[in-house]
MDAnalysis code that builds the backbone (N, CA, C; Angstrom):
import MDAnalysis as mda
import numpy as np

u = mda.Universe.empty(576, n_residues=192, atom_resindex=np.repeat(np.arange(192), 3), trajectory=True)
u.add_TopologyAttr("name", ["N", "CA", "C"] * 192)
u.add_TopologyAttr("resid", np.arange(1, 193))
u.add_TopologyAttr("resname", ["UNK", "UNK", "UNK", "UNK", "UNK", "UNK", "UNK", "UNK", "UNK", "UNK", "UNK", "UNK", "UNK", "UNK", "UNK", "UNK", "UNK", "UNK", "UNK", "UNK", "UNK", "UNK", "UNK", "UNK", "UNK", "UNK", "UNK", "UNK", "UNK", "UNK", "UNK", "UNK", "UNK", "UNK", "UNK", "UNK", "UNK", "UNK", "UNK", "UNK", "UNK", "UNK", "UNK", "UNK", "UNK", "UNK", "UNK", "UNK", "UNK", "UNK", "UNK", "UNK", "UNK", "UNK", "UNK", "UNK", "UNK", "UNK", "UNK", "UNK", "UNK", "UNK", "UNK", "UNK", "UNK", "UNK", "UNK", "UNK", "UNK", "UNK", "UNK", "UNK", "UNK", "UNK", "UNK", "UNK", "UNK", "UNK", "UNK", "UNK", "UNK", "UNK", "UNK", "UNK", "UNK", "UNK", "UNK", "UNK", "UNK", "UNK", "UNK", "UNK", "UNK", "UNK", "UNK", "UNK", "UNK", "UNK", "UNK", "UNK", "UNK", "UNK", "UNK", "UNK", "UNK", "UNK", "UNK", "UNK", "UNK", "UNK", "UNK", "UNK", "UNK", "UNK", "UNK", "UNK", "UNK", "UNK", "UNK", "UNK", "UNK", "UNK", "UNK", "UNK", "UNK", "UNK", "UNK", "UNK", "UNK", "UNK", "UNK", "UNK", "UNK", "UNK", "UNK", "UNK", "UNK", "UNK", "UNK", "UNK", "UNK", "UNK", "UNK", "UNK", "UNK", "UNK", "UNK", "UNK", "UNK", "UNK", "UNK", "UNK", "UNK", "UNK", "UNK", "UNK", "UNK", "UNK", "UNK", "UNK", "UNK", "UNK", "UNK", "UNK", "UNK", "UNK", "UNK", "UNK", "UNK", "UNK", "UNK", "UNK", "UNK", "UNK", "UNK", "UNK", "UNK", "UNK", "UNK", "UNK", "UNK", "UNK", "UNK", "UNK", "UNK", "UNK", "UNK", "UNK", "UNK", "UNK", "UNK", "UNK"])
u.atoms.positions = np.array([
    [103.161, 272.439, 205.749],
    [101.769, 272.624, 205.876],
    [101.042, 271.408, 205.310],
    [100.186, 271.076, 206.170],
    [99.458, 269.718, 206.066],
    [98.175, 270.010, 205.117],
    [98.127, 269.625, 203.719],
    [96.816, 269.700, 202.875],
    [95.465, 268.426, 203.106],
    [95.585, 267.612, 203.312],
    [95.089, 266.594, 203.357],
    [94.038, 266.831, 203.849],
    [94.020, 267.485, 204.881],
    [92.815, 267.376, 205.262],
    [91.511, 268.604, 204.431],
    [92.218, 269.172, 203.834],
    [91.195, 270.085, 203.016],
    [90.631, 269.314, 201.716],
    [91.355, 268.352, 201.395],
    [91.387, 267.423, 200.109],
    [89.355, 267.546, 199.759],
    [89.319, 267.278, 198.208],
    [87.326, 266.732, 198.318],
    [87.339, 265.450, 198.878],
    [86.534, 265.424, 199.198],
    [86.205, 263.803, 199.643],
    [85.405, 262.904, 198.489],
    [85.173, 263.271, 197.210],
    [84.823, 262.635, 196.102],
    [85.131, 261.680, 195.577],
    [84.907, 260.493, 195.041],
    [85.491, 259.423, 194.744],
    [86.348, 259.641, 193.538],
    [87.648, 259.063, 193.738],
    [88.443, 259.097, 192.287],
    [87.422, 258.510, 191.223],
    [87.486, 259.652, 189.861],
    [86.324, 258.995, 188.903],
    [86.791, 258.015, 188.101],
    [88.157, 257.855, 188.401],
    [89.225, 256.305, 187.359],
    [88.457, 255.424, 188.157],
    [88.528, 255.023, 189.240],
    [87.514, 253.998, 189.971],
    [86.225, 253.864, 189.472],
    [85.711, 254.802, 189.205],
    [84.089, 254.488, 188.857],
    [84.288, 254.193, 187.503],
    [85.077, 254.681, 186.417],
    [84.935, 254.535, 185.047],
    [85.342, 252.733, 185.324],
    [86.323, 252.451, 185.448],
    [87.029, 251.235, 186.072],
    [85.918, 250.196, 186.391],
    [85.133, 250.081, 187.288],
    [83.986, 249.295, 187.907],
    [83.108, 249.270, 186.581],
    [82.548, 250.650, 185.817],
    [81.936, 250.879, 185.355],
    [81.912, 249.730, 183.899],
    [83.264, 249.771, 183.562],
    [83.904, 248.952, 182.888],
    [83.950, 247.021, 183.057],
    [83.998, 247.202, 183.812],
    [84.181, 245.609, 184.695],
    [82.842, 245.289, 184.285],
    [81.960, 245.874, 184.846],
    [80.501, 245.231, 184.785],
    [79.703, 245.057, 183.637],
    [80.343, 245.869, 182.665],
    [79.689, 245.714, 180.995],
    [80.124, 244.549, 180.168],
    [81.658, 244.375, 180.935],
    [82.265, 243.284, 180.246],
    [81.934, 242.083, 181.039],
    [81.646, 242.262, 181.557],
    [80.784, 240.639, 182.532],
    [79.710, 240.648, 181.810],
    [78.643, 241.302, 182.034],
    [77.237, 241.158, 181.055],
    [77.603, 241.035, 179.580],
    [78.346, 241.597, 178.971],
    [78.955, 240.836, 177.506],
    [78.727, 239.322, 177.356],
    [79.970, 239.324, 178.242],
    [80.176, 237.821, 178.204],
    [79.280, 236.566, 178.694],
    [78.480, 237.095, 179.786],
    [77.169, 236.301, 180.260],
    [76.416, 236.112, 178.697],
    [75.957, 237.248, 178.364],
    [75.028, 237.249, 177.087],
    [75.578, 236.449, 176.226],
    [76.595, 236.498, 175.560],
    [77.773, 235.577, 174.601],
    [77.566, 234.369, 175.120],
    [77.730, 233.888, 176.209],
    [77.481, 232.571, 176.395],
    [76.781, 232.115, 176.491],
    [75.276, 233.046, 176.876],
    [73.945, 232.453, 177.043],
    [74.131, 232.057, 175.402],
    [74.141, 233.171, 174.266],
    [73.603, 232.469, 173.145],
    [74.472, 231.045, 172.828],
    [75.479, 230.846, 173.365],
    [76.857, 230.140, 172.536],
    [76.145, 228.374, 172.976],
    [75.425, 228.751, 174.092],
    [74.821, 227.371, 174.505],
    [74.206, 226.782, 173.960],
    [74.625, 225.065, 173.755],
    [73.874, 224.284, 173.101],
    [72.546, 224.285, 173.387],
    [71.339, 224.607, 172.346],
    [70.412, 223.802, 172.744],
    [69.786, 222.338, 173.015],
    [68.830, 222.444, 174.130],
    [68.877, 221.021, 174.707],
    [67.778, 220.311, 173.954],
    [68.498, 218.910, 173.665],
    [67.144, 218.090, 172.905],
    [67.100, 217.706, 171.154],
    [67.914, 218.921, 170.777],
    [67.464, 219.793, 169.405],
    [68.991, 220.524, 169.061],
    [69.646, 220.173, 167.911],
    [70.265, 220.875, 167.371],
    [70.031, 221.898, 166.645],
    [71.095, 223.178, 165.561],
    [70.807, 224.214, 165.404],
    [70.799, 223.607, 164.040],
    [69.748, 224.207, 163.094],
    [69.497, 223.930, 161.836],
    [71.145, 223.986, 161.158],
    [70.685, 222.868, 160.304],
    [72.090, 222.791, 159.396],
    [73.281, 221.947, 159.789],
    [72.688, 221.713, 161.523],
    [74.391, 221.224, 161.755],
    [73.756, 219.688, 162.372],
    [74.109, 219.227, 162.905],
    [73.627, 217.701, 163.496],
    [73.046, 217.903, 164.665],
    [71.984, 217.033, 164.775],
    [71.037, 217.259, 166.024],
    [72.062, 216.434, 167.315],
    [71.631, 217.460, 168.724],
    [72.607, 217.049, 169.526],
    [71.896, 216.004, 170.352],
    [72.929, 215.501, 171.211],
    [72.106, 213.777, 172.279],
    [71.370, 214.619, 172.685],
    [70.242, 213.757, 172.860],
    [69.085, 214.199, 173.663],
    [69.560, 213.836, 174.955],
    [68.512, 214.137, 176.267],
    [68.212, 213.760, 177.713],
    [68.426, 212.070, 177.507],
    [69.402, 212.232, 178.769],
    [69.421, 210.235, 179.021],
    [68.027, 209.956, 179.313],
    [66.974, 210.475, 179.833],
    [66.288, 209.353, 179.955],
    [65.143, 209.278, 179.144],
    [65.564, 210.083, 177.973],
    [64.592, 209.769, 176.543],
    [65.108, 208.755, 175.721],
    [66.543, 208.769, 175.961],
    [66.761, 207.680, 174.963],
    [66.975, 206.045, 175.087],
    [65.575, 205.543, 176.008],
    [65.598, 204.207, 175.961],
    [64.581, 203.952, 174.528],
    [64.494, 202.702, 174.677],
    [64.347, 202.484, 173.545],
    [62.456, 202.240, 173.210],
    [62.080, 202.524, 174.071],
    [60.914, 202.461, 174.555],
    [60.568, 203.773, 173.768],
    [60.792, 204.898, 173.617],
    [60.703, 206.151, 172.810],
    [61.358, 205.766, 171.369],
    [62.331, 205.452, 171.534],
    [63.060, 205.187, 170.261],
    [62.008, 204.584, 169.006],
    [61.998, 203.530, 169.516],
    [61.229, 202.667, 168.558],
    [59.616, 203.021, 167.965],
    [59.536, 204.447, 168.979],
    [58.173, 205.382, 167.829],
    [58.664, 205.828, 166.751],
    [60.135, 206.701, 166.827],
    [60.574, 207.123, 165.537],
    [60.682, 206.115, 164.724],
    [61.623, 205.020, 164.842],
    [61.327, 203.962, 163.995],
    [60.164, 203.820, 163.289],
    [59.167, 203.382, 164.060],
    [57.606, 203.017, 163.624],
    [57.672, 203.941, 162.767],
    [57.693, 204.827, 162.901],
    [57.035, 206.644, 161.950],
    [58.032, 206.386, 160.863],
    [59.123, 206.347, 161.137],
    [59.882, 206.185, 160.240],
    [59.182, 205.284, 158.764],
    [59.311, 203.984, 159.416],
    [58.883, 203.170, 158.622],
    [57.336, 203.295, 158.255],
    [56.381, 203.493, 158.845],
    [55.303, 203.770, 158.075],
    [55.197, 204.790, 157.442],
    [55.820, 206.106, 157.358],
    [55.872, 207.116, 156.734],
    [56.442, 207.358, 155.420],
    [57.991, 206.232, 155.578],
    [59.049, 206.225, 154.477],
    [59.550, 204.537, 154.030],
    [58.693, 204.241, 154.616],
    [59.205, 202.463, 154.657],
    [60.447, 202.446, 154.829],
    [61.726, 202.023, 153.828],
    [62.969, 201.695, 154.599],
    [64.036, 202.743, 153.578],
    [63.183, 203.724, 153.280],
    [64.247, 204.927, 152.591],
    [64.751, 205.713, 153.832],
    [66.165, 206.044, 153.646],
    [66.815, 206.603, 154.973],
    [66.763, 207.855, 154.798],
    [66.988, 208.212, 153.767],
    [67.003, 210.135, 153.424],
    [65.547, 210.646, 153.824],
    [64.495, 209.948, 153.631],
    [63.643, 210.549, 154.089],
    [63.082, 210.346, 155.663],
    [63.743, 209.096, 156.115],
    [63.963, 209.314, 157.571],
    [63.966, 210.140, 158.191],
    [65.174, 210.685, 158.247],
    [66.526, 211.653, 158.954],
    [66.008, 212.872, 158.342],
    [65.174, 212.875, 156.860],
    [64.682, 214.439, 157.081],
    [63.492, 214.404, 157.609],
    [62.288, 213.593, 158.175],
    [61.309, 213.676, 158.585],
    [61.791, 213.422, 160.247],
    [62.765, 213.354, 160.524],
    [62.994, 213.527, 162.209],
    [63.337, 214.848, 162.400],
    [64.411, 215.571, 160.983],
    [65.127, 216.872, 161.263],
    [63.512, 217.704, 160.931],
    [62.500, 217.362, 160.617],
    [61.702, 218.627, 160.699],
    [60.860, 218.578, 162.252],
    [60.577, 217.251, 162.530],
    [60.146, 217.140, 163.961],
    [61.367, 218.092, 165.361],
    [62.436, 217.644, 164.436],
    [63.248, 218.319, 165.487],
    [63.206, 220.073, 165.610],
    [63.339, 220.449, 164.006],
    [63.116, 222.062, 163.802],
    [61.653, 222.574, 164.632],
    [60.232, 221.684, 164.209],
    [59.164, 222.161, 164.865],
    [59.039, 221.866, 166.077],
    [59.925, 221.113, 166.976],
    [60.101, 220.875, 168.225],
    [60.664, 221.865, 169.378],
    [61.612, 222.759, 168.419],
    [62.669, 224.011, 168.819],
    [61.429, 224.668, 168.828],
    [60.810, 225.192, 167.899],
    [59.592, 226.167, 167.722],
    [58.674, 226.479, 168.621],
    [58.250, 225.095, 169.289],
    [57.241, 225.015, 169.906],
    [57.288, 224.608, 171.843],
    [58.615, 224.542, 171.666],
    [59.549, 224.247, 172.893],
    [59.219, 222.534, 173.450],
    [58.804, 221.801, 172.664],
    [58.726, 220.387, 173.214],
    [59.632, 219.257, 172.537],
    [59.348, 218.170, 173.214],
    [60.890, 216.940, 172.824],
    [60.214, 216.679, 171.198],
    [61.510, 216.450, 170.534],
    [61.430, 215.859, 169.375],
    [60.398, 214.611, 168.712],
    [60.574, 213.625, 170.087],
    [59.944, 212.342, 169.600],
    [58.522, 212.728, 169.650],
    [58.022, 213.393, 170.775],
    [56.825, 213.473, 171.075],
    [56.121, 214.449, 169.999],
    [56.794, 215.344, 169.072],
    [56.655, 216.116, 167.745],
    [56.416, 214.882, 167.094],
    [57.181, 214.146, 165.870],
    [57.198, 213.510, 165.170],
    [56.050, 212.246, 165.384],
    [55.714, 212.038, 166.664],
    [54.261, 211.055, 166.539],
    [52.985, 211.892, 166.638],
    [53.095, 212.828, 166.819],
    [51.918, 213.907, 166.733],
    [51.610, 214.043, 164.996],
    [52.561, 214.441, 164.814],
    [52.637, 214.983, 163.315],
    [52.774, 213.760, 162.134],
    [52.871, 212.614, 162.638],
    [52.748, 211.620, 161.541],
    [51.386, 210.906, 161.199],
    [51.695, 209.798, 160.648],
    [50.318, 209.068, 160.666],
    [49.755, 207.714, 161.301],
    [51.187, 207.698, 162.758],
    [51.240, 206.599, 163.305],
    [49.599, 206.219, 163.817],
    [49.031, 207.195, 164.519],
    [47.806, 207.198, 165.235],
    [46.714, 206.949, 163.989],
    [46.521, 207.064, 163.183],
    [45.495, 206.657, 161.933],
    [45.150, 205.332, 162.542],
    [43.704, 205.680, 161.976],
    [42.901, 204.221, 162.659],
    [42.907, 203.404, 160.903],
    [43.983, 202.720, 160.530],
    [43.794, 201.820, 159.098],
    [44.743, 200.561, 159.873],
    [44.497, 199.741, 159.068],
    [45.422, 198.467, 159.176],
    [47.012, 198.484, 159.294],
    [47.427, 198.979, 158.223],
    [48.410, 199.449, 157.833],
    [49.558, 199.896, 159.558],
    [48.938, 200.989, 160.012],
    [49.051, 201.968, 161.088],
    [49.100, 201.311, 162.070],
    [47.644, 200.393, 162.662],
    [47.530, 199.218, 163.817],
    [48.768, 198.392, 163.503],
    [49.149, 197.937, 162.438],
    [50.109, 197.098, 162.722],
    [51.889, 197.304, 162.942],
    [52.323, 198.504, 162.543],
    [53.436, 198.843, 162.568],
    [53.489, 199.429, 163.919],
    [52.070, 200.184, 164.594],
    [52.209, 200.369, 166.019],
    [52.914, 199.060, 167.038],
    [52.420, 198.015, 166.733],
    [52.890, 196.834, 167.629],
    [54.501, 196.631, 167.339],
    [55.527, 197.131, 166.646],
    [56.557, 196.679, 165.845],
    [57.227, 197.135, 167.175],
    [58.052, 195.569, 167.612],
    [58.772, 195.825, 168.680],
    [60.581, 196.768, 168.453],
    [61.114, 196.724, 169.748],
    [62.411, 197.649, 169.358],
    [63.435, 196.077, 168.706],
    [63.047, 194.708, 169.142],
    [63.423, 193.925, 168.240],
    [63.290, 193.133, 166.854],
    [63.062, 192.068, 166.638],
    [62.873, 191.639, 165.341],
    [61.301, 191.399, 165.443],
    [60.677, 191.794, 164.426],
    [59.478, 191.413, 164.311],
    [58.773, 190.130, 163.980],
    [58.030, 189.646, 165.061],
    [57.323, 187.908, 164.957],
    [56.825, 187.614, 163.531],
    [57.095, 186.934, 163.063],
    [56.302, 186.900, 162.017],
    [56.589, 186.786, 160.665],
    [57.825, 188.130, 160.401],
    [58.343, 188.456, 159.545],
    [59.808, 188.088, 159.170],
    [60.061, 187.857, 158.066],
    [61.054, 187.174, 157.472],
    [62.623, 187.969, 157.729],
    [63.240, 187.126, 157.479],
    [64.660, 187.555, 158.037],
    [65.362, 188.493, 157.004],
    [64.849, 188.991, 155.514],
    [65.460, 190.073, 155.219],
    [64.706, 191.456, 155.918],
    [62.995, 191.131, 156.095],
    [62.727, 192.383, 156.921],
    [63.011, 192.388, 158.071],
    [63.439, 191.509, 158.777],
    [63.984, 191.898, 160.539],
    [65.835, 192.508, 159.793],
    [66.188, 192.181, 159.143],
    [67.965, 192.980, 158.961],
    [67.109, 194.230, 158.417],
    [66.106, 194.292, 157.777],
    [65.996, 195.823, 157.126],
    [65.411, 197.204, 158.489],
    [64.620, 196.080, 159.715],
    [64.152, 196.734, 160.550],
    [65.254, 196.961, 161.799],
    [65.867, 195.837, 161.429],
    [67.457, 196.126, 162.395],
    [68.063, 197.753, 161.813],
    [68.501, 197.913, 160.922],
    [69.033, 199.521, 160.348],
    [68.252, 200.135, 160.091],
    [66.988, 200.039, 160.212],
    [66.360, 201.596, 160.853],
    [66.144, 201.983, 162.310],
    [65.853, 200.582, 162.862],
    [66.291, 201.554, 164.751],
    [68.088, 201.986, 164.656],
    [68.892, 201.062, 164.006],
    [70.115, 201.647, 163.733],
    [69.889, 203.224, 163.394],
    [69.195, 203.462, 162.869],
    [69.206, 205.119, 161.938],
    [68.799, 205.897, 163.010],
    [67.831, 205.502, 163.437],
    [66.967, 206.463, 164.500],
    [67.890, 206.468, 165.809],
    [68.648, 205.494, 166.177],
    [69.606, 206.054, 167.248],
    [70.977, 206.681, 166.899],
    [71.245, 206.559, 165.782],
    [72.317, 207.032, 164.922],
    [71.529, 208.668, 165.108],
    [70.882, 209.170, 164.811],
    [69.936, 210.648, 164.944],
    [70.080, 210.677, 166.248],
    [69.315, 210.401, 167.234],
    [69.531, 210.820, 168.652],
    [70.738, 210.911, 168.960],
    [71.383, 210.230, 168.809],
    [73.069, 210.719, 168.862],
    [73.844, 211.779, 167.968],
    [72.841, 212.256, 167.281],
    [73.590, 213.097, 166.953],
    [74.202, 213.158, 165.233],
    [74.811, 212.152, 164.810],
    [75.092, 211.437, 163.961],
    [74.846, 211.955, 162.297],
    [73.884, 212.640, 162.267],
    [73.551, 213.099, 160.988],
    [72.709, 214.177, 160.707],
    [73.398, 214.816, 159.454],
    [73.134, 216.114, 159.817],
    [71.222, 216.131, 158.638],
    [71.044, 217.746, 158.550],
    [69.612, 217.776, 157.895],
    [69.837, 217.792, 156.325],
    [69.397, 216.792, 155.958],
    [69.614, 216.928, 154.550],
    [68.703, 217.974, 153.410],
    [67.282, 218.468, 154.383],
    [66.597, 219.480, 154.037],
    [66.475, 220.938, 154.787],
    [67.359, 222.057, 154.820],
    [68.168, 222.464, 155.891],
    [66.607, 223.488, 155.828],
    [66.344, 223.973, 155.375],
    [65.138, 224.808, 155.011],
    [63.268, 224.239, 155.327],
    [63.545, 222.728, 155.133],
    [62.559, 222.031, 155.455],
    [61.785, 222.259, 156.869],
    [60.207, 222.863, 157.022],
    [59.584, 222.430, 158.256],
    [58.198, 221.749, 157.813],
    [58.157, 220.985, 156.884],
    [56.953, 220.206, 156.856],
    [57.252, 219.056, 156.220],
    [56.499, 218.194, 155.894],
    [56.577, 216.815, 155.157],
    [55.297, 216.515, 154.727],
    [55.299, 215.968, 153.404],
    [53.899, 215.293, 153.099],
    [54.360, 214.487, 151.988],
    [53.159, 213.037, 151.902],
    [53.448, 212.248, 150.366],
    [52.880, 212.857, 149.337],
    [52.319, 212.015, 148.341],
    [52.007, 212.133, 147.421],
    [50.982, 212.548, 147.299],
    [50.061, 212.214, 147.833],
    [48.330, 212.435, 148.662],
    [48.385, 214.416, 149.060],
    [49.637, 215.082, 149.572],
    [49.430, 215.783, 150.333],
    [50.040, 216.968, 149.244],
    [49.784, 218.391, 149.180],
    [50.078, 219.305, 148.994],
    [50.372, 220.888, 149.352],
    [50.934, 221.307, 148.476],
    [51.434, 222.759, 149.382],
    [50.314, 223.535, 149.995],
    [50.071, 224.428, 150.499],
    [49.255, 225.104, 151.397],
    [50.072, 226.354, 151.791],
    [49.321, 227.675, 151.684],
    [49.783, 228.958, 152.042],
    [50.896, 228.776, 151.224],
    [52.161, 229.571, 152.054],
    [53.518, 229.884, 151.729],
    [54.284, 228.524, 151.727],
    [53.517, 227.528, 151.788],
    [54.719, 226.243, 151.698],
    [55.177, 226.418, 150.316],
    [56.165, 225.977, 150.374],
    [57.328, 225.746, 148.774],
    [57.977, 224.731, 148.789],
    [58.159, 223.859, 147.952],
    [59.184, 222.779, 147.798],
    [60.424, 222.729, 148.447],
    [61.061, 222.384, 149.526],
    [62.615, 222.544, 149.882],
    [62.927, 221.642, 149.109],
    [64.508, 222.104, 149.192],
    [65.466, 221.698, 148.534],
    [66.433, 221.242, 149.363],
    [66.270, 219.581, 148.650],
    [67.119, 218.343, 150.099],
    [68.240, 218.040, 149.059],
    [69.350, 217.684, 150.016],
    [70.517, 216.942, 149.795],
    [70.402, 215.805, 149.072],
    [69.330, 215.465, 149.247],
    [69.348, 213.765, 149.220],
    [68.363, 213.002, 148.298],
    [67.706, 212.665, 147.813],
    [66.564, 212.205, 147.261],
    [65.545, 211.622, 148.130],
    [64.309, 211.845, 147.889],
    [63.000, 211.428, 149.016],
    [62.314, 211.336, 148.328],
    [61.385, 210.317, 148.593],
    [60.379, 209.533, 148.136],
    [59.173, 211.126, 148.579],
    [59.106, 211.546, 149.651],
    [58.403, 212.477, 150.620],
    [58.465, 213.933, 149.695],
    [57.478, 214.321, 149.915],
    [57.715, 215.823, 149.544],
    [57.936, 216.881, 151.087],
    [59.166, 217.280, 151.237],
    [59.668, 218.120, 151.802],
    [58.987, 219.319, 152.067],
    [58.697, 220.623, 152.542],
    [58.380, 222.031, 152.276],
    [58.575, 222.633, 153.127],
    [59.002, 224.008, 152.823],
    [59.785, 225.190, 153.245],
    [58.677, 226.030, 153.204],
    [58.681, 226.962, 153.973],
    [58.030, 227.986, 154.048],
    [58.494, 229.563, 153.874],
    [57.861, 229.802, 152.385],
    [58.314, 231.138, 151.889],
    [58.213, 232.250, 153.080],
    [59.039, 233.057, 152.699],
    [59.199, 234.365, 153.946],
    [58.492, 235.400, 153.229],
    [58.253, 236.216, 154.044],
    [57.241, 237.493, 153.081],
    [58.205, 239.008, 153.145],
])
């Protein structure tokens, strides 16, 4: 006697649990990798900022960080590399490129002497100036592409602001606490 044909016609539910299965573990893993992805532009606090876009890093961009660099910190490197790593942190924040952070937020644009003239400071040796400051201005575009590459990590891991001597805390800013010694006052922003 032939049963088959009385059979349910219902789908085996091992199949559906099965599929059911398949597809959670795909969306897992999509999600896992969305987060696992480098961000672009901008490294993850603490660890070394990653290469930027090839076609930010001619030197034509470059040589603003420099400038900032040097008018901000003259030729101290620790406070360099932490006044790029906070451009870079408030850059993540705000979803725009690093460089274009760090000349916003400095004091390159100030209308003083000082400011006008380090604006003109080419990505080579500077006219004018003597041959220990062209080797001293040689290793800071060294530094600043040494950073776009990646190269060094945040020495103020907590740090999202910068100010000199002139400048002070405000709201929840607090002193961070850098690796390194800086001429700059660093600041962190207390959590509530």
């Amino acid at each position: 006697m032939e049963h088959g044909h009385y059979r349910s016609q219902e789908p085996d539910r091992s199949i559906l649990v099965w599929i059911c299965l398949m597809v959670a573990v795909v969306l897992a893993c999509a999600s896992a990798i969305a987060r696992a992805e480098p961000r672009d532009a901008i490294g993850d606090a603490g660890s070394t900022a990653t290469a930027y876009k090839a076609d930010k890093t001619d030197t034509e961009h470059l040589v603003w960080a420099a400038r900032i660099c040097y008018l901000e910190a003259t030729w101290r490197e620790s406070d360099c590399v932490a006044m790029l790593w906070v451009a870079t942190k408030r850059a993540q924040r705000v979803g725009r490129f690093w460089l274009d952070v760090v000349r916003r937020y400095s004091a390159i644009d100030a209308h003083n002497p000082r400011a006008a003239e380090v604006r003109t400071y080419p990505w080579g040796d500077v006219p004018g100036k003597p041959e220990p400051f062209n080797q001293r201005w040689l290793r800071l575009r060294e530094l600043v592409s040494e950073f776009a590459d990646g190269r060094h990590s945040d020495p103020c891991p907590r740090a999202e602001h910068w100010g000199g001597s002139m400048d002070h805390a405000r709201g929840r800013m607090i002193p961070a606490r850098c690796a390194a010694s800086t001429a700059n006052t660093f600041y962190a922003v207390k959590k509530r």
